[in-house]
C-alpha positions in Angstrom: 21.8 -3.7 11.0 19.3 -5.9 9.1 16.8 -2.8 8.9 20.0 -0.3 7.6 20.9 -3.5 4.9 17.1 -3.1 3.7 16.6 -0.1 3.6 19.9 0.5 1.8 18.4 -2.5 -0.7 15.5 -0.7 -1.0 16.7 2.4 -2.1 19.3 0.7 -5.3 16.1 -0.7 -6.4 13.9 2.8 -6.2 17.4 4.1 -8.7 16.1 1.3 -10.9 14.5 1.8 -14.4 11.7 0.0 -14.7 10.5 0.3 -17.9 14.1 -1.2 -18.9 14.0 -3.9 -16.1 10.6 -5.0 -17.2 10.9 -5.0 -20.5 14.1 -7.4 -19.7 12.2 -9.7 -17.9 9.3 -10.2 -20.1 11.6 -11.0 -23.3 13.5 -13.4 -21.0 10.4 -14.9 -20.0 8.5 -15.3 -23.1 11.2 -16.4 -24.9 12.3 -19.6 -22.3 8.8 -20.4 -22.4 8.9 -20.4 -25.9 11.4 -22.3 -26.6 9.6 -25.5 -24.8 6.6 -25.3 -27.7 8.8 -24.1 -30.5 11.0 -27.7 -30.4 8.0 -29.3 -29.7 7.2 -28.3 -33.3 9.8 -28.5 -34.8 11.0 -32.3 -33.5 9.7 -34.5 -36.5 12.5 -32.5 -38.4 14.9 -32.7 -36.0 14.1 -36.7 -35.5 14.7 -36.8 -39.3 18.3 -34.6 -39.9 19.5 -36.1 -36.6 18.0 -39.7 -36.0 17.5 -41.3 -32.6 14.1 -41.5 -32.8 13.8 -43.7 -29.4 15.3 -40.4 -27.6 12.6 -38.0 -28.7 10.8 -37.8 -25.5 13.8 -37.2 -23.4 14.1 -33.6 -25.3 11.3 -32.6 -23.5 12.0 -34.8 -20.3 15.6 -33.6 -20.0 14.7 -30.1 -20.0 11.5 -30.1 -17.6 13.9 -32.4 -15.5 17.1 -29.9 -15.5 14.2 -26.6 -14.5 12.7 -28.5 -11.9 15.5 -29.7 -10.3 17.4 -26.5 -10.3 14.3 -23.9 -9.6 14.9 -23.8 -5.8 18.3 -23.9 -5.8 18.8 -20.6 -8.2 15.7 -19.4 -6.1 17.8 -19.3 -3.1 21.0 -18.1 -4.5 19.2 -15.0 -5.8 18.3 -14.5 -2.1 21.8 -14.6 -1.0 24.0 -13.3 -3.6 21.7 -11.0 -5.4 18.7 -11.1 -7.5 20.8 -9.7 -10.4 23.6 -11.9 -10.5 21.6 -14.8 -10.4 19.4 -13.7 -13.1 22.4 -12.5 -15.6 23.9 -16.0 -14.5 20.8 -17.8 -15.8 20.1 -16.3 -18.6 23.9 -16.9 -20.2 23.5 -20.6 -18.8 19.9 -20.1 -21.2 21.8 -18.8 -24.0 25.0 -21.1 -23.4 22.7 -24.2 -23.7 20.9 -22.7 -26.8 24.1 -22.5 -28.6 25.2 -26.4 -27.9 21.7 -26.7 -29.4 21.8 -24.9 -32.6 24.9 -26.6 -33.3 23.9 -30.0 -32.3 25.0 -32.9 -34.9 23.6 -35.5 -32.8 21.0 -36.1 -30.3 23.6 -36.7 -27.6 24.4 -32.7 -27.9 21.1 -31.7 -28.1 20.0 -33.1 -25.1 23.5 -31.6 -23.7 22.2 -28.4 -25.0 18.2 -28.9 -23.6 19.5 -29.8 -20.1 21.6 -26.7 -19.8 18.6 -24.8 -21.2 16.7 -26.5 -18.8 18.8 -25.3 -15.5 19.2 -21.9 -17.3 15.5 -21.7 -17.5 14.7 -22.9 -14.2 16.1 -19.0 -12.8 14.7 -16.9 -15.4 11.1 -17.9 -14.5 10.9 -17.5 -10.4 13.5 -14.6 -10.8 11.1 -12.5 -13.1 8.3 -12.5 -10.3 11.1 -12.0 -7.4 12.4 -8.7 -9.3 9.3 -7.5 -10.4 7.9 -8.2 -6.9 10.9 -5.9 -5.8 10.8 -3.0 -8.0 6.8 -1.9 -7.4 4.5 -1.2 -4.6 1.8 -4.0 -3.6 -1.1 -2.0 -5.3 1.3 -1.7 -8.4 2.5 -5.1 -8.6 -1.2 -6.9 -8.5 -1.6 -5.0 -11.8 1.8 -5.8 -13.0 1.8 -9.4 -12.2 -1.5 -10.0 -12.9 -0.6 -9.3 -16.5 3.2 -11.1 -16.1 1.0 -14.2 -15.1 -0.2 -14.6 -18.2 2.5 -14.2 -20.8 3.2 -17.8 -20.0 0.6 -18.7 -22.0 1.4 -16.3 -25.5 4.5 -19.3 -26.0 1.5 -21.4 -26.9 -0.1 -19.2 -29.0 2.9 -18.2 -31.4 5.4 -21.2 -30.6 4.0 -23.6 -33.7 3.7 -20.5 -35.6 7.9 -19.9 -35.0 8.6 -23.5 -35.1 6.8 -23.6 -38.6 8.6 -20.6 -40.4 11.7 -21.5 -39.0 11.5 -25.3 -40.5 9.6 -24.4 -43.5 11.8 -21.3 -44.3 14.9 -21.2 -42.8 16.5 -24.2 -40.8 15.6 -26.4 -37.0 18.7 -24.8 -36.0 17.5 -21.1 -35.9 14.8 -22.2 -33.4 17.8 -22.4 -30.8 20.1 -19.6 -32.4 17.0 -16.9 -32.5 17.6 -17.3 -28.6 21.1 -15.7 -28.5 20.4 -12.3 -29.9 17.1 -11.9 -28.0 19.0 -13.2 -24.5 21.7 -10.4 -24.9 18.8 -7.8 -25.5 16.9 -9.2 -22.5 20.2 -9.3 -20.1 21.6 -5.2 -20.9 18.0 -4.3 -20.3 18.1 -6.0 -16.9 22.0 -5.2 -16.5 21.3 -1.2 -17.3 17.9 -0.9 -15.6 18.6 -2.8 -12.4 20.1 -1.3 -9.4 21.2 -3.4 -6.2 23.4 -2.8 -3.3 27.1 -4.0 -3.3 26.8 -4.3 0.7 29.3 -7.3 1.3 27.5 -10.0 3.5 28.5 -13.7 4.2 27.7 -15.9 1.8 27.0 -19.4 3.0 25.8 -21.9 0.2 24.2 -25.4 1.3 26.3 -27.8 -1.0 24.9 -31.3 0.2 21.1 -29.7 0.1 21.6 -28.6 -3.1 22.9 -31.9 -4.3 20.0 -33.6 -2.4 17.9 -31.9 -3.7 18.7 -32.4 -7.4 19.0 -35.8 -6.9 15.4 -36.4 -5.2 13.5 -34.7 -7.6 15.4 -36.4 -10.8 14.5 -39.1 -8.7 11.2 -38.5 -8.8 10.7 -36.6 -12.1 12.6 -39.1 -14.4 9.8 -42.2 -13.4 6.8 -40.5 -15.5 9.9 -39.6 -18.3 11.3 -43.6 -18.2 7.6 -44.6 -18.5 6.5 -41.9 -21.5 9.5 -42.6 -23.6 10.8 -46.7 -22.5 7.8 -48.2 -21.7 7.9 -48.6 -18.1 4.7 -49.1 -16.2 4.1 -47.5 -12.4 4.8 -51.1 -11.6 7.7 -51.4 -12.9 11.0 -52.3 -10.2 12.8 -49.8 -11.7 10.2 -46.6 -11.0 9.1 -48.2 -8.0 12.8 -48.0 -6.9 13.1 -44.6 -8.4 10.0 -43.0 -5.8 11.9 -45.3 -3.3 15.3 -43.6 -4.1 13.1 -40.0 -4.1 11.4 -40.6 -0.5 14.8 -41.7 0.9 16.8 -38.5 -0.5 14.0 -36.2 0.7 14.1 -37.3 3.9 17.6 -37.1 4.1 17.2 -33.5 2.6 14.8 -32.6 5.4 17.2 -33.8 8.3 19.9 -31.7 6.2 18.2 -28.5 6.0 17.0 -28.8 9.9 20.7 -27.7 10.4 21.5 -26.0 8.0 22.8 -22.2 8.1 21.3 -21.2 5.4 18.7 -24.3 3.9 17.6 -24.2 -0.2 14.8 -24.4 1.3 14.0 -23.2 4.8 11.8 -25.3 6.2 9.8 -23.0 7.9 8.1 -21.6 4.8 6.0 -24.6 5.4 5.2 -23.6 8.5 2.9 -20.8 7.0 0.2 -21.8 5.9 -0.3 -19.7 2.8 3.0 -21.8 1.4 1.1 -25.1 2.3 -2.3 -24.3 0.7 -1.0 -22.7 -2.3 1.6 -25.7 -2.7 -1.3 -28.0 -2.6 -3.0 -25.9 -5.0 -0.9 -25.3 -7.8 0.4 -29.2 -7.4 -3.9 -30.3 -7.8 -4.1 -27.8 -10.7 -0.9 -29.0 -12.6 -1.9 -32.4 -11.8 -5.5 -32.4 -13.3 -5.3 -29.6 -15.7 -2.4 -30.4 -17.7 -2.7 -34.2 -16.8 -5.8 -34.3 -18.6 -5.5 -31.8 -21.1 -2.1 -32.8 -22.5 -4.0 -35.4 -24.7 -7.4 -33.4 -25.9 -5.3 -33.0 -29.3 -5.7 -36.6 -29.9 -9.1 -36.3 -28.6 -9.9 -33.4 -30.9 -8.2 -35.2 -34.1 -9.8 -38.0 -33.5 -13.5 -37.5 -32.7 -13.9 -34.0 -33.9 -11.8 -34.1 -37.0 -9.6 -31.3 -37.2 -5.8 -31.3 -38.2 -3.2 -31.2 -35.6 -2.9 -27.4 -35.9 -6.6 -27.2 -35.2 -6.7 -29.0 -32.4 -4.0 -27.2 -31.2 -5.6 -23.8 -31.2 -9.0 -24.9 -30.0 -7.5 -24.6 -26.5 -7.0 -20.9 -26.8 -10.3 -20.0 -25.3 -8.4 -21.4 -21.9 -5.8 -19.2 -22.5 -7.7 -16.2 -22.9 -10.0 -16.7 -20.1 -6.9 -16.6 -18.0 -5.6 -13.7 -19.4 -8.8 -12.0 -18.9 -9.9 -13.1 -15.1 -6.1 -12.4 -14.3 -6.4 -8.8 -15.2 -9.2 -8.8 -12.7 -7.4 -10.7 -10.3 -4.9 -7.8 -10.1 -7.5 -5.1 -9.5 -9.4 -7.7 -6.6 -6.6 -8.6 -4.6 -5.7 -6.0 -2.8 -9.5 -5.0 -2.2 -11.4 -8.4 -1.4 -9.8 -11.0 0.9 -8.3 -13.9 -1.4 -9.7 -17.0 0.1 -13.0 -15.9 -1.2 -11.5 -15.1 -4.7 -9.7 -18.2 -4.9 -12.9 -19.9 -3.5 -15.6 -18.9 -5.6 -13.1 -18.4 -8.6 -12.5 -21.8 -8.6 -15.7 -23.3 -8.9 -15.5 -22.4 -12.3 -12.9 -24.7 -13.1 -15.1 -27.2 -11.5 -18.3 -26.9 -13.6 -15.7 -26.5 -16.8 -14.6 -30.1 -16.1 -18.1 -31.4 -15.5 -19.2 -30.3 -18.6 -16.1 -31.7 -20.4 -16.8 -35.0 -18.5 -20.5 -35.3 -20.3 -19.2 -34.5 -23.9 -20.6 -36.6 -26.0 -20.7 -37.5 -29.8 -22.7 -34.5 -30.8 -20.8 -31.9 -28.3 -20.3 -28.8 -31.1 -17.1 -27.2 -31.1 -18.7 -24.1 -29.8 -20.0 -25.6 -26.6 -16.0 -27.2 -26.3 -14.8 -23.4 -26.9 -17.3 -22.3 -24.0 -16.2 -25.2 -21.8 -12.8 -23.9 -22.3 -13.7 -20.1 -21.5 -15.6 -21.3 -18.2 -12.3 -23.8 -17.0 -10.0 -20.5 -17.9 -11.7 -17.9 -16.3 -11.7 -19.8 -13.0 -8.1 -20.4 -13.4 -6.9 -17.2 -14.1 -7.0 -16.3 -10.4 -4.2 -18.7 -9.7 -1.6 -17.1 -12.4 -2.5 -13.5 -11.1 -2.7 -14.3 -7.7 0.1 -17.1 -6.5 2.9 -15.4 -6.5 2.0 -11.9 -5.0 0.0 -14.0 -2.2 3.5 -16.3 -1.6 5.7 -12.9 -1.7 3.6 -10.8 1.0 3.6 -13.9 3.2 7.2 -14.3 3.7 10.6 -12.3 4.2 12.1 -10.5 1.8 15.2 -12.5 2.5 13.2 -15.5 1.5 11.0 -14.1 -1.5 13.3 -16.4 -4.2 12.9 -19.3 -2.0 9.3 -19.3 -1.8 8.8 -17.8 -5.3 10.8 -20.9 -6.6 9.4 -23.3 -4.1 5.8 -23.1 -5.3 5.8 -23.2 -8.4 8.3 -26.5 -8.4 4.9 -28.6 -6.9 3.3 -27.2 -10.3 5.8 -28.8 -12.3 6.2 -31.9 -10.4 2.3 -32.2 -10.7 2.0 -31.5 -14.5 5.0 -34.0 -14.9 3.4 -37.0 -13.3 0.0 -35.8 -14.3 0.8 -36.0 -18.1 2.4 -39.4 -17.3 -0.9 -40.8 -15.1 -3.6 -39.3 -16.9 -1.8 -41.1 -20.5 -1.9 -44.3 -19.1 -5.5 -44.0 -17.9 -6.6 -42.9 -21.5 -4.1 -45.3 -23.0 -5.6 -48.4 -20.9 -9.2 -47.1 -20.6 -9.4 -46.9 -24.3 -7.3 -50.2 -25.0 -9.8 -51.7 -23.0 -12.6 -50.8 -24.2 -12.0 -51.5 -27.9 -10.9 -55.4 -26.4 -14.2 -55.5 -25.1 -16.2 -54.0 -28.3 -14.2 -56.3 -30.6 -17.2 -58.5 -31.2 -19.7 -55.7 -31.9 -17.0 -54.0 -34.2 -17.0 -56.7 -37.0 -14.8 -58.2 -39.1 -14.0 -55.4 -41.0 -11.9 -54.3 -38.1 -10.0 -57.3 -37.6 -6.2 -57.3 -37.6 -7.1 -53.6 -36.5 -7.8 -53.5 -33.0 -4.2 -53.4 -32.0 -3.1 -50.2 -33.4 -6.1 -48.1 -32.8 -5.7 -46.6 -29.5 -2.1 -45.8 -30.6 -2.8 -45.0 -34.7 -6.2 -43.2 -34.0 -9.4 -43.9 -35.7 -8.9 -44.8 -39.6 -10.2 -41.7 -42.0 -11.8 -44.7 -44.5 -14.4 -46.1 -42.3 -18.3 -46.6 -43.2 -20.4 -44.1 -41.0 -22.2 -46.8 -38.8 -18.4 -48.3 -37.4 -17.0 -44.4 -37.3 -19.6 -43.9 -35.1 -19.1 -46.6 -33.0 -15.5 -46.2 -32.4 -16.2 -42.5 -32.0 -18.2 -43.2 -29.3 -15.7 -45.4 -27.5 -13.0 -42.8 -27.8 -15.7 -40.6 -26.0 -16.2 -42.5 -23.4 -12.2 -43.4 -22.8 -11.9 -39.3 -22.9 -15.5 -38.9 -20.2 -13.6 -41.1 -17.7 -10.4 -38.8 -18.0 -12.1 -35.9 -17.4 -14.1 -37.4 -14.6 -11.2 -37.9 -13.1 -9.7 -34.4 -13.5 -13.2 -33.2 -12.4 -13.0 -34.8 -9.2 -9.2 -33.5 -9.1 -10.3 -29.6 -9.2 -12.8 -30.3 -6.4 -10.1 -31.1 -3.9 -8.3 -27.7 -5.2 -11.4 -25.9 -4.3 -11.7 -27.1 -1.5 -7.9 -26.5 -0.8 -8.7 -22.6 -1.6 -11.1 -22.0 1.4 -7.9 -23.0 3.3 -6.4 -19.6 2.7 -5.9 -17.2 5.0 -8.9 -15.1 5.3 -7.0 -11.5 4.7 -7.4 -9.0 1.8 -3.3 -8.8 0.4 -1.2 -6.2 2.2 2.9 -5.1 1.9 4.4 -6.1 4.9 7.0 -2.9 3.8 3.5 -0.6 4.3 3.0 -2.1 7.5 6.5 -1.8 8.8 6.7 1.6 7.8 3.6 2.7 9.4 4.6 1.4 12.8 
């Protein structure tokens, strides 16, 4: 029966237009990605029209909380109700939250708006690697993915760009209303071009693992939020509680799903060791990478001099490195055995955060841009190779699961990376400046206080700009250190791959 059901899958989705299905997917993609850097632009105006200044972190922190929390869950409906459904479903809960958004009077609403944003977002993203996964052959879908992998990153590019025009020209609110027309495009090209079967099968949700779920990782998300945006330290009773709360609920969640009919997330996926090693991975990477790399704006407005939209763009080299190296990583995998790809790729990474661990006061901005080139070709393995490694490892029954499994340990490391790595720049550098106080001068005094928040002062004599150049440095050589030491454990995590060149379990099947 299960072999009629797939094959009878298989053949709705071979009745599918691609070019229409894809096209679908990559609007809906790049556009909830966008979104994230586009309000991220635009949020001095919004702080001004709206208020509620003390809430402008938790615009950010409601929607990354709302994606993660939800990711698995949609992940697993898709597997039980349909890919299609669940994807048309998210996309309106996308648009829906966008329209709360744009019509926000006050911050309460908005953050209304961002959370449902946030869940909507949290099934457009696995869903567009589960359906693409679908729709083409293994040798086909290296390519195709390989190039999907790294549209995540054109959001960065063009999102301060939109968020710009749209404040400059227009009004904040079009940031979230642009989303409505573009959503409807992106949903009839997936509702035209995708087929699926109508076969009628049992449908049997897991309430009290879904709300478990949620509930541990808010748990465990909203500590680095309280301590970004209220002042909480890792300390505190309250976050210390909160991870408390979080290892409670998932152990709960565990015992839950060990009996479950049909588990968010089947255990068993982490029994294969592919899952494990790849969780590890992408949990290392978010953790050091974005961890240390959230703050090298402040770094490069403050020691190289540029202006924030500068030092926004200087990271672009990391972008297309990835873009680049991904492209290969599409060809590669389904020719040379991945734990060496992932292995030797990633020692790239590895030397880019050495070097970015010795910059120092005369570091040009051309060596930076290399150091960024090296750190992104290394990394582009990861975005073109995850997710068709994690799909040919598992079911087809459990693609959403695993495809939405994975990539929540990137978020939940990026999200308590961020928070980490800016209180280890934040004390490092208050520390240092205590301790330089003397050597500083007088001129400084009264100053010390606000410069590791404020920056370094623009009116400064050379000799004392120097000085607190170099102490910046320093603060930023320990961060990287620490990030450098970070992407060693991730390498050596990638040798733990199973030593196989990719393969389609369907070519297999049919073969025997």
């Amino acid at each position: 029966m299960d072999s009629v059901l797939k094959q009878t899958e298989q053949s709705s989705l071979n009745k599918s237009n691609r070019i229409f299905v894809m096209a679908g997917l990559m609007i809906g993609l790049i556009f909830s990605e966008l979104d994230e850097t586009v309000v991220t632009t635009a949020m001095p105006t919004i702080i001004r029209d709206l208020g509620g200044l003390s809430l402008y972190g938790w615009v950010a922190g409601v929607y990354m909380l709302a994606l993660s929390a939800f990711m698995p869950i949609l992940g697993k409906l898709a597997d039980l109700v349909g890919r299609k459904k669940v994807y048309l479903a998210s996309m309106a809960l996308f648009i829906g939250g966008s329209i709360v958004c744009g019509l926000s009077h006050s911050m309460t609403l908005l953050l209304i708006g961002r959370g449902i944003q946030g869940i909507g977002a949290g099934g457009l993203m696995p869903l567009a690697m589960t359906i693409s996964s679908d729709l083409f052959p293994l040798e086909q879908r290296a390519k195709v993915q390989g190039i999907m992998g790294p549209i995540m990153f054109i959001p960065m590019l063009v999102g301060p760009l939109m968020g710009g025009f749209f404040v400059d020209q227009a009004s904040w609110h079009w940031i979230f209303f642009i989303n409505i027309p573009v959503g409807v495009i992106s949903a009839c090209f997936l509702a035209v071009g995708l087929k699926e079967s109508n076969i009628k099968k049992k449908v049997v949700i897991d309430w009290l693992g879904a709300i478990l779920l949620v509930l541990a990782i808010v748990s465990l998300l909203i500590a680095p939020v309280l301590i970004e945006n209220e002042g909480y330290t890792w300390g505190s009773p309250l976050i210390i509680g909160l991870l408390c709360s979080f290892v409670f609920l998932i152990g709960i969640f565990i015992l839950v799903e060990s009996k479950a009919a049909e588990p968010i997330v089947p255990l068993h996926l982490f029994k294969n060791r592919n899952i494990v090693v790849l969780s590890i991975i992408v949990f290392t990477v978010g953790f050091g990478l974005m961890g240390s790399f959230s703050s090298f704006p402040y770094f490069a407005q403050n020691v190289i001099g540029l202006t924030p939209t500068e030092a926004g763009y200087l990271t672009l080299p990391l972008m297309v490195g990835a873009v680049i190296s991904s492209m290969i990583c599409g060809f590669l995998l389904t020719k040379v055995r991945y734990r060496e790809l992932f292995g030797f790729a990633f020692i790239l990474p590895v030397i880019g955060f050495y070097l970015f661990s010795h910059i120092d006061i005369d570091t040009t901005i051309t060596q930076i841009i290399i150091y960024f080139l090296i750190t992104g070709f290394g990394l582009g393995v990861l975005f073109g190779g995850d997710n068709l490694i994690v799909q040919e490892s598992v079911e087809k029954e459990h693609k959403g699961s695993a495809l939405a499994t994975v990539p929540l340990f990137q978020t939940i490391g990026a999200t308590i990376g961020v928070s980490i790595f800016g209180n280890l720049l934040s004390s490092t550098l208050t520390s240092k400046l205590e301790g330089a106080d003397s050597k500083l001068g007088e001129s400084m005094g009264g100053k010390m206080d606000h410069l590791a928040a404020g920056g370094i002062p623009h009116d400064l004599p050379a000799e004392l700009l120097t000085a607190l150049k170099t102490i910046f440095i320093e603060s930023f050589q320990y961060l990287y250190t620490w990030a450098f030491g970070i992407l060693i454990v991730s390498l050596i995590f990638s040798w733990f791959l199973k030593k196989e060149v990719l393969s389609s379990k369907v070519n297999e099947e049919s073969e025997s």
